[in-house]
Every structure is written in C-alpha cells, then in structure tokens.
Biopython code that builds the backbone (N, CA, C, O; Angstrom):
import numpy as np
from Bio.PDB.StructureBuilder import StructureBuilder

atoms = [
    (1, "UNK", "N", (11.762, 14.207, 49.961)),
    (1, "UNK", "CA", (10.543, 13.505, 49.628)),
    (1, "UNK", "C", (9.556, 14.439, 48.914)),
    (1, "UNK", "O", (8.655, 13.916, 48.258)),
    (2, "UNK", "N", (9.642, 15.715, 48.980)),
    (2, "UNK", "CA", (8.361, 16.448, 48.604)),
    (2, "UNK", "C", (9.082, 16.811, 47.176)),
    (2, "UNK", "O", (8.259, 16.795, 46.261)),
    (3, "UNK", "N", (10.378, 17.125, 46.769)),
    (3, "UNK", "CA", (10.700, 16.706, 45.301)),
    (3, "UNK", "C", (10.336, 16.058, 44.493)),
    (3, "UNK", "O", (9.875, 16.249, 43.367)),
    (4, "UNK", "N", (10.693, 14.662, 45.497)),
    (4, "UNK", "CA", (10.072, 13.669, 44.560)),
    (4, "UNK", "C", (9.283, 13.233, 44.149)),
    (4, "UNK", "O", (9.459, 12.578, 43.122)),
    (5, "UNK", "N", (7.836, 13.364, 44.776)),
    (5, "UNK", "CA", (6.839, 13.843, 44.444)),
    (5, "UNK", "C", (5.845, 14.990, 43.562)),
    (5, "UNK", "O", (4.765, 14.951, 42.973)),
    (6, "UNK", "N", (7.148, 16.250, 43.922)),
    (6, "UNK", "CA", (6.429, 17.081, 43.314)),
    (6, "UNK", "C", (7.088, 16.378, 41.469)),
    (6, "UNK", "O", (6.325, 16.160, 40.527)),
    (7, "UNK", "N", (8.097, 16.241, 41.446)),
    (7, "UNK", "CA", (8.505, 15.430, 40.222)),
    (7, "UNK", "C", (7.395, 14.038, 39.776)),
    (7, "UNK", "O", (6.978, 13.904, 38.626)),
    (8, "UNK", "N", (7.177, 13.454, 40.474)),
    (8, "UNK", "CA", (5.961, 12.575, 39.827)),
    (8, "UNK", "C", (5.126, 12.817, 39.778)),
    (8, "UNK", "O", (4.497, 12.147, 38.958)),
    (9, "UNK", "N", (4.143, 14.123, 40.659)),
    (9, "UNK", "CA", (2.932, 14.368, 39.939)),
    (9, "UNK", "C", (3.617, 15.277, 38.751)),
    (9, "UNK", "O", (2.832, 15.862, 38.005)),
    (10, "UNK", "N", (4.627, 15.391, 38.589)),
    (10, "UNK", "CA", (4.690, 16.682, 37.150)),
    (10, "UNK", "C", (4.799, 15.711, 35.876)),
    (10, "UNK", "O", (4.408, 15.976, 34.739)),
    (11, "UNK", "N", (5.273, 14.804, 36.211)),
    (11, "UNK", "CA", (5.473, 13.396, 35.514)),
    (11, "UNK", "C", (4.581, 12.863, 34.579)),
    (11, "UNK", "O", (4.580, 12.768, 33.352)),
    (12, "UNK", "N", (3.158, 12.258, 36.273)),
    (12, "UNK", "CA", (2.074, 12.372, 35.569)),
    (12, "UNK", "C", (1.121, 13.064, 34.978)),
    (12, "UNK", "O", (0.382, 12.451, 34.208)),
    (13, "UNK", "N", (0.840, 14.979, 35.273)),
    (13, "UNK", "CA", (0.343, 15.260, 34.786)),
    (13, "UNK", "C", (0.756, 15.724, 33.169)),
    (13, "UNK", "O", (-0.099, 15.996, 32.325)),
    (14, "UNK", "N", (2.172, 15.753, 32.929)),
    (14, "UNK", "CA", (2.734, 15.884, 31.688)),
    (14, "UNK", "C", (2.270, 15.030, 31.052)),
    (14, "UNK", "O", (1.591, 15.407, 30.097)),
    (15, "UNK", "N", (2.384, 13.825, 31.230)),
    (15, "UNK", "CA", (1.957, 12.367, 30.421)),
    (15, "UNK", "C", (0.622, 12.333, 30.405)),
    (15, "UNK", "O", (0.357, 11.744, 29.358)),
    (16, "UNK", "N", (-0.604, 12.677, 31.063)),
    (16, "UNK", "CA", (-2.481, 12.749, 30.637)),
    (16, "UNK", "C", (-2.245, 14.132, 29.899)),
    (16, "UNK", "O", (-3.085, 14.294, 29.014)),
    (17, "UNK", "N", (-1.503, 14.985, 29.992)),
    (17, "UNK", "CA", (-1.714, 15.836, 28.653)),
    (17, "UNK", "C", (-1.149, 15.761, 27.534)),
    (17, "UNK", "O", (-1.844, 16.086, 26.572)),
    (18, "UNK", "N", (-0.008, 15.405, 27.320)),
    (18, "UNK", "CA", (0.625, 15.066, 26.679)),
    (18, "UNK", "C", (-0.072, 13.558, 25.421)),
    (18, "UNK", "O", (-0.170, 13.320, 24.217)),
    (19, "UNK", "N", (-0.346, 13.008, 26.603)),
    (19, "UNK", "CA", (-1.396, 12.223, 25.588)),
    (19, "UNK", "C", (-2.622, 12.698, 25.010)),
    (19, "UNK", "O", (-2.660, 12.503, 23.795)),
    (20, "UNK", "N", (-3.540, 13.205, 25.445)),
    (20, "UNK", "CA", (-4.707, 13.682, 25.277)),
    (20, "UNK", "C", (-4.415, 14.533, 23.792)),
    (20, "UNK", "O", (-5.183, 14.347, 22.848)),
    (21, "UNK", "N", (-3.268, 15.459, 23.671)),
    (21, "UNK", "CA", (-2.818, 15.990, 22.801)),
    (21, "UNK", "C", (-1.897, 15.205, 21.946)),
    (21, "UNK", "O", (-0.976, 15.672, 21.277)),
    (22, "UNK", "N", (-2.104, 14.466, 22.002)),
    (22, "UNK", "CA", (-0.954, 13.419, 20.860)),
    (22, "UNK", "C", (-2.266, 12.897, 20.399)),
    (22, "UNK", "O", (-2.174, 12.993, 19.175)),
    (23, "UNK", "N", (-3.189, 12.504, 20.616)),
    (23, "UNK", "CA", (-4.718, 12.434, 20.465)),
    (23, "UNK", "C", (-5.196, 12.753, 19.865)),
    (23, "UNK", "O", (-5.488, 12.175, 18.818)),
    (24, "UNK", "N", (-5.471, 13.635, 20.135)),
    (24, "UNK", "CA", (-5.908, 14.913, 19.207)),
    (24, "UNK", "C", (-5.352, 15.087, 17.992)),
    (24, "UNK", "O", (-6.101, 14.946, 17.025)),
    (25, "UNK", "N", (-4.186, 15.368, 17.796)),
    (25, "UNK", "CA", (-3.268, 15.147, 16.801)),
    (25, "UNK", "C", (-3.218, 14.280, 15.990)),
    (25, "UNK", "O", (-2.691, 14.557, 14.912)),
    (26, "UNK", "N", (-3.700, 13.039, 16.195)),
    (26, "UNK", "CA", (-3.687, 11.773, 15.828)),
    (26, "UNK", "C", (-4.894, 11.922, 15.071)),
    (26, "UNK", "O", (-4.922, 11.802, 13.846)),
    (27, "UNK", "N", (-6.035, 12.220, 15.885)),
    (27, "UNK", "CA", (-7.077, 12.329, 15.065)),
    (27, "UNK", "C", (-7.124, 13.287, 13.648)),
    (27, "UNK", "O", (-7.429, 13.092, 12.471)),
    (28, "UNK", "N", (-6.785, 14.089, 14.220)),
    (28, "UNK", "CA", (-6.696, 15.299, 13.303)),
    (28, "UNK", "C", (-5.313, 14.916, 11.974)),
    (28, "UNK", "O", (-5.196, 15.735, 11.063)),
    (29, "UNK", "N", (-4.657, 14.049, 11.988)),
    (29, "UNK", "CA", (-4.083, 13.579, 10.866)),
    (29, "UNK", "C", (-4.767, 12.487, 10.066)),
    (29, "UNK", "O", (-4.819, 12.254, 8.858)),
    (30, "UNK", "N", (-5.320, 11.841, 11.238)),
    (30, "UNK", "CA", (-6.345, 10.700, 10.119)),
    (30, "UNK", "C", (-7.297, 11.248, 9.503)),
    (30, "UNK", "O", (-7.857, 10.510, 8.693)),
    (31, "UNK", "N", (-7.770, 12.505, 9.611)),
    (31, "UNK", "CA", (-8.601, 13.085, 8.907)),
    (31, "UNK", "C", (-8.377, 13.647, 7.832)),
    (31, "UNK", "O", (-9.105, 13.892, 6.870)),
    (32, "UNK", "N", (-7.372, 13.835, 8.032)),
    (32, "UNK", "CA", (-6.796, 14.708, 6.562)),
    (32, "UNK", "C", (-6.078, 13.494, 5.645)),
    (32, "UNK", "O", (-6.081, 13.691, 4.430)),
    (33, "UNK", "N", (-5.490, 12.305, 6.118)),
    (33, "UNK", "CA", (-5.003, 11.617, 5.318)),
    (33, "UNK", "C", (-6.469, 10.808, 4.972)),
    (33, "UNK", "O", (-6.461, 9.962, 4.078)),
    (34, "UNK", "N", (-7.258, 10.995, 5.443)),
    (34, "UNK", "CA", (-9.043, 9.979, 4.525)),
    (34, "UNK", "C", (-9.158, 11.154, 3.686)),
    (34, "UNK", "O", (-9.508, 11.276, 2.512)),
    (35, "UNK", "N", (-8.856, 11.829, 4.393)),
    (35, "UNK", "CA", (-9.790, 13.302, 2.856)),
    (35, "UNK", "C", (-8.722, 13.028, 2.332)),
    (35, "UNK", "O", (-8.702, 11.804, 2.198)),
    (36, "UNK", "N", (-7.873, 13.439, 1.979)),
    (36, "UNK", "CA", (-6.783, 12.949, 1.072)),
    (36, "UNK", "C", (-6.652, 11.854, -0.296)),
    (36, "UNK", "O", (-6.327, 12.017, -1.472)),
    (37, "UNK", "N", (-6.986, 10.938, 0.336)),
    (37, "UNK", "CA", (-7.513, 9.178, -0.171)),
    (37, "UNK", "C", (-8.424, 9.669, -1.128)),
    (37, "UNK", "O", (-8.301, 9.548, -2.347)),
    (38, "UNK", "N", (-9.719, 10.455, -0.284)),
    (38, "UNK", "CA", (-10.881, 10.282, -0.805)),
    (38, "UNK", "C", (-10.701, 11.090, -2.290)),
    (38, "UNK", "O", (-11.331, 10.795, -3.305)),
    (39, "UNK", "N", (-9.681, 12.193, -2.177)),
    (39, "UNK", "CA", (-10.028, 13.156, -3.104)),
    (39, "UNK", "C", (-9.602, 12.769, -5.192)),
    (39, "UNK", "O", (-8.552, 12.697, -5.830)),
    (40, "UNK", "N", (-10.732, 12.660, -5.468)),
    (40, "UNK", "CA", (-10.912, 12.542, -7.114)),
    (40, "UNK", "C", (-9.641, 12.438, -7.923)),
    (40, "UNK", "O", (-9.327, 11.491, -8.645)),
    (41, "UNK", "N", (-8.888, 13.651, -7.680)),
    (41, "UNK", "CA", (-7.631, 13.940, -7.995)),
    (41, "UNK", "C", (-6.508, 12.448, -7.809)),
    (41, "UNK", "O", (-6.068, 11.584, -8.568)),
    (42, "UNK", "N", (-6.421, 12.700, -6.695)),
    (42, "UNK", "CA", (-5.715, 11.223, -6.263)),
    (42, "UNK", "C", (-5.950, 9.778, -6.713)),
    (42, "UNK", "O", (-5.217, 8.988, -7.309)),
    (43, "UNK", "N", (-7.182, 9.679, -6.250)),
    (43, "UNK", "CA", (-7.525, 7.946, -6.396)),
    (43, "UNK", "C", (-7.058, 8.085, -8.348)),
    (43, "UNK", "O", (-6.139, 7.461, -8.878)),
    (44, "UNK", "N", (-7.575, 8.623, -8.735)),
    (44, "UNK", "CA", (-7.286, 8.652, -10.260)),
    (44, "UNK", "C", (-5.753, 8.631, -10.790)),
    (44, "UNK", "O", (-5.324, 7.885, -11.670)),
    (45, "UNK", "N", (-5.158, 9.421, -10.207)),
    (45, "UNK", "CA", (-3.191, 9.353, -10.225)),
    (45, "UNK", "C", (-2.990, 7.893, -9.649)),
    (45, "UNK", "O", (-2.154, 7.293, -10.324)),
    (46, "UNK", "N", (-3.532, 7.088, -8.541)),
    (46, "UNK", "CA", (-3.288, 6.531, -8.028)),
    (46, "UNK", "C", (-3.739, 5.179, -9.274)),
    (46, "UNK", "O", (-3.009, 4.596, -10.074)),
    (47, "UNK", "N", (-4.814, 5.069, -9.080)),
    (47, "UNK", "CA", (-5.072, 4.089, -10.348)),
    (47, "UNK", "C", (-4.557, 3.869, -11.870)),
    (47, "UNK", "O", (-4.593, 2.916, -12.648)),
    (48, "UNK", "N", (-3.959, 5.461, -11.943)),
    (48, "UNK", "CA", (-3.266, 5.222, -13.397)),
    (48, "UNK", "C", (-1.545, 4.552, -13.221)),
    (48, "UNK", "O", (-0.785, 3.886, -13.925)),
    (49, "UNK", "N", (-1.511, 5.147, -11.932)),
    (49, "UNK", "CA", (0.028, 4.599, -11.826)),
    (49, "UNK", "C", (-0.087, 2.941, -11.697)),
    (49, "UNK", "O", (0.783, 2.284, -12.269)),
    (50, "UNK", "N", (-0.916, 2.391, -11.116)),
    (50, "UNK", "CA", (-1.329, 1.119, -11.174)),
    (50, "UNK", "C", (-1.227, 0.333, -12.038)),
    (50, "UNK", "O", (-0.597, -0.717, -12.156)),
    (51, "UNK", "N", (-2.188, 1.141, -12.946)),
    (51, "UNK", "CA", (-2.381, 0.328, -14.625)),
    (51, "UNK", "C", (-1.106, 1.074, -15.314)),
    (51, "UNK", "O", (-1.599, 1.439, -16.381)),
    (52, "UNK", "N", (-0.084, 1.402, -15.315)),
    (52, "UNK", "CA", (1.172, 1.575, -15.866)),
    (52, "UNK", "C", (1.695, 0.461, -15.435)),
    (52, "UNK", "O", (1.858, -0.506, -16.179)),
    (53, "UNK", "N", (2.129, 0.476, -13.745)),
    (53, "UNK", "CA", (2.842, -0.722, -13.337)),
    (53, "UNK", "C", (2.424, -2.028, -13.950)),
    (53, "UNK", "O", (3.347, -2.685, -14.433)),
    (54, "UNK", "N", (1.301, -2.498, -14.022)),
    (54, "UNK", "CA", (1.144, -3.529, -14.692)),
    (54, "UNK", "C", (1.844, -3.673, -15.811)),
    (54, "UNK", "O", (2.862, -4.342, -15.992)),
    (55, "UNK", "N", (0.997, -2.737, -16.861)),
    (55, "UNK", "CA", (1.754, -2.420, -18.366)),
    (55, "UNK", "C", (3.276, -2.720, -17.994)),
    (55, "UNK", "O", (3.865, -3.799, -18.067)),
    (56, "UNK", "N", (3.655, -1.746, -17.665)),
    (56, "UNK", "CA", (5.512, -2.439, -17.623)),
    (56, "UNK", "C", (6.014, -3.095, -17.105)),
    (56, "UNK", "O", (7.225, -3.106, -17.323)),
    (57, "UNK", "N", (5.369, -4.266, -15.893)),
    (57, "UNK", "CA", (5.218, -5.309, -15.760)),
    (57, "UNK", "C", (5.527, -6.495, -16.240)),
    (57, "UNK", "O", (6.320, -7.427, -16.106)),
    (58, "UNK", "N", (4.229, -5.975, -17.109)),
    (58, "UNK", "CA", (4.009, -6.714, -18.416)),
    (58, "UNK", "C", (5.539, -6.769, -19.688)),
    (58, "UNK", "O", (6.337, -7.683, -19.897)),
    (59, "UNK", "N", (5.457, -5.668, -20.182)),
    (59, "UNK", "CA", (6.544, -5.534, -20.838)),
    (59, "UNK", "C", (7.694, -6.274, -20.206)),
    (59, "UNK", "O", (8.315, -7.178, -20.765)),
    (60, "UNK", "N", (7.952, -5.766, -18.864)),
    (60, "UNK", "CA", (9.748, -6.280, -18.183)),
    (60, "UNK", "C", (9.058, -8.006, -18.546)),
    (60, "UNK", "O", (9.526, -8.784, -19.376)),
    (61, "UNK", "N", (8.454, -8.129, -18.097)),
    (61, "UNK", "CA", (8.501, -10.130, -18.318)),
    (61, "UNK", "C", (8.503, -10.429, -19.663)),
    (61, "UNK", "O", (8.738, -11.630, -19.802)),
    (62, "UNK", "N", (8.354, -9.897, -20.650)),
    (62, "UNK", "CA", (8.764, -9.868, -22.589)),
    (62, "UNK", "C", (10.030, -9.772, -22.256)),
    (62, "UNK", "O", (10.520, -10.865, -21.974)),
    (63, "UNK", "N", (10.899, -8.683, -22.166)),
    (63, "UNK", "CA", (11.825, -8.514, -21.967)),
    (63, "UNK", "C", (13.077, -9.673, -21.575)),
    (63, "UNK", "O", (13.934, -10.223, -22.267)),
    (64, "UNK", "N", (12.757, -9.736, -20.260)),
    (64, "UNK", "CA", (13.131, -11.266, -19.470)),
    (64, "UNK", "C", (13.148, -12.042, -19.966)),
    (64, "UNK", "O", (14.233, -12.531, -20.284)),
    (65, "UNK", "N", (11.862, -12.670, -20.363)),
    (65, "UNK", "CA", (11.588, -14.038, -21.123)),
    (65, "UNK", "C", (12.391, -14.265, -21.959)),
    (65, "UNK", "O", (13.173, -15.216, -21.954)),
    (66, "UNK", "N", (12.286, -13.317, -22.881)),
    (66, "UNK", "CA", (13.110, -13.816, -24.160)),
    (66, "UNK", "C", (14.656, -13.460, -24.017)),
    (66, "UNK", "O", (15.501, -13.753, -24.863)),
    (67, "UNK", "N", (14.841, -12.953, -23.120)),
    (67, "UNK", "CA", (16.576, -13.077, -22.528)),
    (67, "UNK", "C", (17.117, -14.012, -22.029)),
    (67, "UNK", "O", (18.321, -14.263, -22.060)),
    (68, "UNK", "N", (15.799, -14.952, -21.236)),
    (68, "UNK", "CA", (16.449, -15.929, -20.089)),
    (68, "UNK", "C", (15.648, -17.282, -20.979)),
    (68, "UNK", "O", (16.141, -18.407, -20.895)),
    (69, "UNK", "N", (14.726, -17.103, -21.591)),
    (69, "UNK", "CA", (14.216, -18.162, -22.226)),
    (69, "UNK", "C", (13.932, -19.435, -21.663)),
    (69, "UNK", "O", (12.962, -18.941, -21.089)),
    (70, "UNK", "N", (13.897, -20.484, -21.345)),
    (70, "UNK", "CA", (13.144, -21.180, -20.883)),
    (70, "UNK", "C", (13.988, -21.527, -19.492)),
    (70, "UNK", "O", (14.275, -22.711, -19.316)),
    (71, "UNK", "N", (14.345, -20.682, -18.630)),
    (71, "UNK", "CA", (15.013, -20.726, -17.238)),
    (71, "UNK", "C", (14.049, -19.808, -16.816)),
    (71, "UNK", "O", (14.562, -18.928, -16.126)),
    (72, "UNK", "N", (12.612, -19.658, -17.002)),
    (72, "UNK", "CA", (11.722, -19.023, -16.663)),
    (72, "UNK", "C", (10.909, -20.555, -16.020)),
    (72, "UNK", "O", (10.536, -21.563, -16.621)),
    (73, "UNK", "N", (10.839, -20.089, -14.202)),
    (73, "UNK", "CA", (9.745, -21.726, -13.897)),
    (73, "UNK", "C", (8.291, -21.699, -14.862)),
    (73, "UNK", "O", (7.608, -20.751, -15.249)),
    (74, "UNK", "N", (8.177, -22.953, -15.028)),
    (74, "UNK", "CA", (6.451, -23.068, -15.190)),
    (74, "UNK", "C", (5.275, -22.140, -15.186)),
    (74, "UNK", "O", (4.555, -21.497, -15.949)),
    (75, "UNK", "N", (5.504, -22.473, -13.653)),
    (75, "UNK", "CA", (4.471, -21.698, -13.060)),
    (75, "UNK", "C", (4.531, -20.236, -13.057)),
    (75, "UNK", "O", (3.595, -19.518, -12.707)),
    (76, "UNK", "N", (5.484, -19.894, -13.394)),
    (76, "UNK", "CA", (5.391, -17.770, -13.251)),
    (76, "UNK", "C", (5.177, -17.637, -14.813)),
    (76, "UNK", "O", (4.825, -16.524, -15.204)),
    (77, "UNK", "N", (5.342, -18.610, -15.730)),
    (77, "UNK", "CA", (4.826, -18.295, -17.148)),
    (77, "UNK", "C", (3.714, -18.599, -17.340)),
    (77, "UNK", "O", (3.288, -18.089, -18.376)),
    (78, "UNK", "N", (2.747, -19.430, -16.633)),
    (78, "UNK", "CA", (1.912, -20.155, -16.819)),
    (78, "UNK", "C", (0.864, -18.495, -16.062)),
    (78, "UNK", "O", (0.061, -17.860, -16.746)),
    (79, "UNK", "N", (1.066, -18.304, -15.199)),
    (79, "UNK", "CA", (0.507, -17.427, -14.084)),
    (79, "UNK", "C", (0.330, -16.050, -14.938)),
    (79, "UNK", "O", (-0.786, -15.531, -14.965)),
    (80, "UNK", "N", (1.724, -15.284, -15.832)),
    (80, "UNK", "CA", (1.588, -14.209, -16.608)),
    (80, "UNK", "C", (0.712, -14.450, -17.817)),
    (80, "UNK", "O", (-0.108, -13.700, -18.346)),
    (81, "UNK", "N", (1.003, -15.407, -18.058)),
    (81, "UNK", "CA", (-0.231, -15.908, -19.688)),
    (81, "UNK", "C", (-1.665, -15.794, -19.059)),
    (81, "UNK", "O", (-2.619, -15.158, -19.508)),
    (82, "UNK", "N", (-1.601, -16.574, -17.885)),
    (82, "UNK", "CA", (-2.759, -16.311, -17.644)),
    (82, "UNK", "C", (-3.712, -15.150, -17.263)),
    (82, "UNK", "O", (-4.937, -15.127, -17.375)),
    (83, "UNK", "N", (-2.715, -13.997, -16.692)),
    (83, "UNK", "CA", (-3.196, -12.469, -16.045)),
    (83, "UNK", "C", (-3.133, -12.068, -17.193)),
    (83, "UNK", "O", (-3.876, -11.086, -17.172)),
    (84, "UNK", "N", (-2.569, -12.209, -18.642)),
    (84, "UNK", "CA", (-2.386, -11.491, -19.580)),
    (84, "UNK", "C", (-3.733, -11.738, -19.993)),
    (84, "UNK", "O", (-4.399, -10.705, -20.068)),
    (85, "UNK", "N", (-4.274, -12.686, -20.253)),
    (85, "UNK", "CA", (-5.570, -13.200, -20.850)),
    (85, "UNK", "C", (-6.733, -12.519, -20.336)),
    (85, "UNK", "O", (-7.671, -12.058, -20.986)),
    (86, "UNK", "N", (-6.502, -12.513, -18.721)),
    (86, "UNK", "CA", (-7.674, -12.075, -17.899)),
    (86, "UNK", "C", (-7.785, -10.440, -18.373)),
    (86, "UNK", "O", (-8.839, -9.808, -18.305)),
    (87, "UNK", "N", (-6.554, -9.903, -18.843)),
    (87, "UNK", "CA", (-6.268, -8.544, -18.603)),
    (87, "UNK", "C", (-6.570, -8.287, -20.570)),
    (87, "UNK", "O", (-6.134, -7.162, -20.818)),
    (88, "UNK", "N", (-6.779, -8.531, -21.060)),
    (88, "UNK", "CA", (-7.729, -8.657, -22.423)),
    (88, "UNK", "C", (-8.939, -8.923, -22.659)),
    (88, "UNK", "O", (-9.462, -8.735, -23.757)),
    (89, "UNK", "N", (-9.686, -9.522, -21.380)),
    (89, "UNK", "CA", (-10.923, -9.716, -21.318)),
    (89, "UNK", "C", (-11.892, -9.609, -20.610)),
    (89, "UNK", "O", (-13.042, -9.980, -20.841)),
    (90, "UNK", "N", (-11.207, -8.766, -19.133)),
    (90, "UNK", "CA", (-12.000, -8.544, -18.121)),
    (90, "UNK", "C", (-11.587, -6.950, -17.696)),
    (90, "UNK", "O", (-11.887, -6.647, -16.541)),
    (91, "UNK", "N", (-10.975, -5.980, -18.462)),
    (91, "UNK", "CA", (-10.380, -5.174, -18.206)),
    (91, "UNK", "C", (-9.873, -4.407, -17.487)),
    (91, "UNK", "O", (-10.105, -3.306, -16.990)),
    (92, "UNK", "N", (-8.652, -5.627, -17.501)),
    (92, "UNK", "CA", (-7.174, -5.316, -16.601)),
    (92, "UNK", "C", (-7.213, -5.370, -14.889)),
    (92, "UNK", "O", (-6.268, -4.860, -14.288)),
    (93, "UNK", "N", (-8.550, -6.124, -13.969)),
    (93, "UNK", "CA", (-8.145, -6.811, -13.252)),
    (93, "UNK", "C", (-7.488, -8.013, -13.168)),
    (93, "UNK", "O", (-7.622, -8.996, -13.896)),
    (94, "UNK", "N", (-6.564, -7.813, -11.954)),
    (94, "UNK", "CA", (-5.915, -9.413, -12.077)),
    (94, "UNK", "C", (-6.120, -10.110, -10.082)),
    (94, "UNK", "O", (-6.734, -9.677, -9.107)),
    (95, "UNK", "N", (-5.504, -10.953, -10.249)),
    (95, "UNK", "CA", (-5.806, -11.408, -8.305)),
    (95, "UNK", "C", (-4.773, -11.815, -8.459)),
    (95, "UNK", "O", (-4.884, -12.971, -8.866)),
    (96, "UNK", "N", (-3.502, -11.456, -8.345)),
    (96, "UNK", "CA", (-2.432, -11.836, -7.468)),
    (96, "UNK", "C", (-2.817, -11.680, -5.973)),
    (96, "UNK", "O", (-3.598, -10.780, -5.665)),
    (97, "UNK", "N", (-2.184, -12.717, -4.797)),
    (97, "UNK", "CA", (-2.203, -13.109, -3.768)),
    (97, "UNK", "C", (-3.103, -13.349, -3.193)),
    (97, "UNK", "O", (-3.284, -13.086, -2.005)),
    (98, "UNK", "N", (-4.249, -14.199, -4.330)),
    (98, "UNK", "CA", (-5.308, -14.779, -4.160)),
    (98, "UNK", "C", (-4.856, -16.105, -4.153)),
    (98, "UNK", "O", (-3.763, -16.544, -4.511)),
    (99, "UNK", "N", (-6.111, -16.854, -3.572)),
    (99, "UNK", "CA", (-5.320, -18.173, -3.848)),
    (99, "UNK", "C", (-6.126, -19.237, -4.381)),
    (99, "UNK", "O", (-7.205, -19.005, -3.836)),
    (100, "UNK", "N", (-6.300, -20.294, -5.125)),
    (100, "UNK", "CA", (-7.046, -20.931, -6.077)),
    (100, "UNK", "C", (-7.241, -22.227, -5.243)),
    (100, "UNK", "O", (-6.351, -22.937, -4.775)),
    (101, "UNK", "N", (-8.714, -22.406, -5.145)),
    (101, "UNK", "CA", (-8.790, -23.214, -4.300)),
    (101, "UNK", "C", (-9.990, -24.122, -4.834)),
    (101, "UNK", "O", (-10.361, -25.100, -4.183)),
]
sb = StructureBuilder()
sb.init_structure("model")
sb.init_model(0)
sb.init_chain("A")
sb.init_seg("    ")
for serial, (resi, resn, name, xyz) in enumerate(atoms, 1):
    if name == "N":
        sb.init_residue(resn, " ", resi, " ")
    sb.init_atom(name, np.array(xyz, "f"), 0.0, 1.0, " ", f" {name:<3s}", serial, name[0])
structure = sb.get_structure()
C-alpha cells in the first residue's frame, strides 16, 4: 500500500508540473509565432504569395476553359468573370466564401 501511493502522489505531482511547464511552453510559443505574423518581412511574402495565387488562378481557369469549353458549370464562370471584374476595379480583393444575400 505505501508503493502505491508513493506511485500516485509521484503521478500527481509529475502531472501539476508537468503541466505548469507545458504552459509555459505554450505560452512562450504563442509568442513567438504572433511576433512572427507580426513581422513586416512576412506579412509582405505572405501577401505576395497570395496575389500570385490568384494570378495563376486566374490563368489555370484560361487554361481550363478553353480546354474543356463549355463543360465549365454556369455558375463557376459566371463567379470568375465576376472576381475578374472586381479584381480590375477594386484592386484585387475578392470574397470567396462569402455569401450573397
């Protein structure tokens, strides 16, 4: 009996430190991944890769289109004409998984 005990308080005190320090840790990674986010460098790589993806996006559905030609639905041609438009005149936001209401 005094094993087994001494095994569950070792149990529990492993596990309140063990957490406390996973904690800690935890914190101390979210901090560095916000500074991270935050830093100039990034958001800017991050936004250009963005406005590429679009761009070739853009392009792959030229591509497509005129390969598959009118086995393109309606609505996903209707939807790119339309982001294409927005993206000539509001510069280059679009709202996909918005919803029109």
């Amino acid at each position: 009996m005094r094993y087994r005990l001494t095994f569950v308080a070792g149990v529990v005190l492993g596990y309140v430190l063990g957490t406390r320090a996973g904690r800690e840790r935890y914190e101390q990674l979210k901090k560095s991944a916000r500074q991270f986010a935050q830093n100039p460098a990034v958001r800017n790589t991050a936004e250009t890769a963005a406005h590429q993806g679009r761009e070739f996006a853009g392009k792959a559905y030229h591509v497509v289109s005129d390969k598959v030609g009118d086995r393109v639905p309606d609505s996903v041609a209707d939807r790119v004409r339309h982001l294409r438009d927005r993206a000539t005149h509001n510069g280059g936001e679009d709202d996909w998984g918005t919803t029109n209401t």
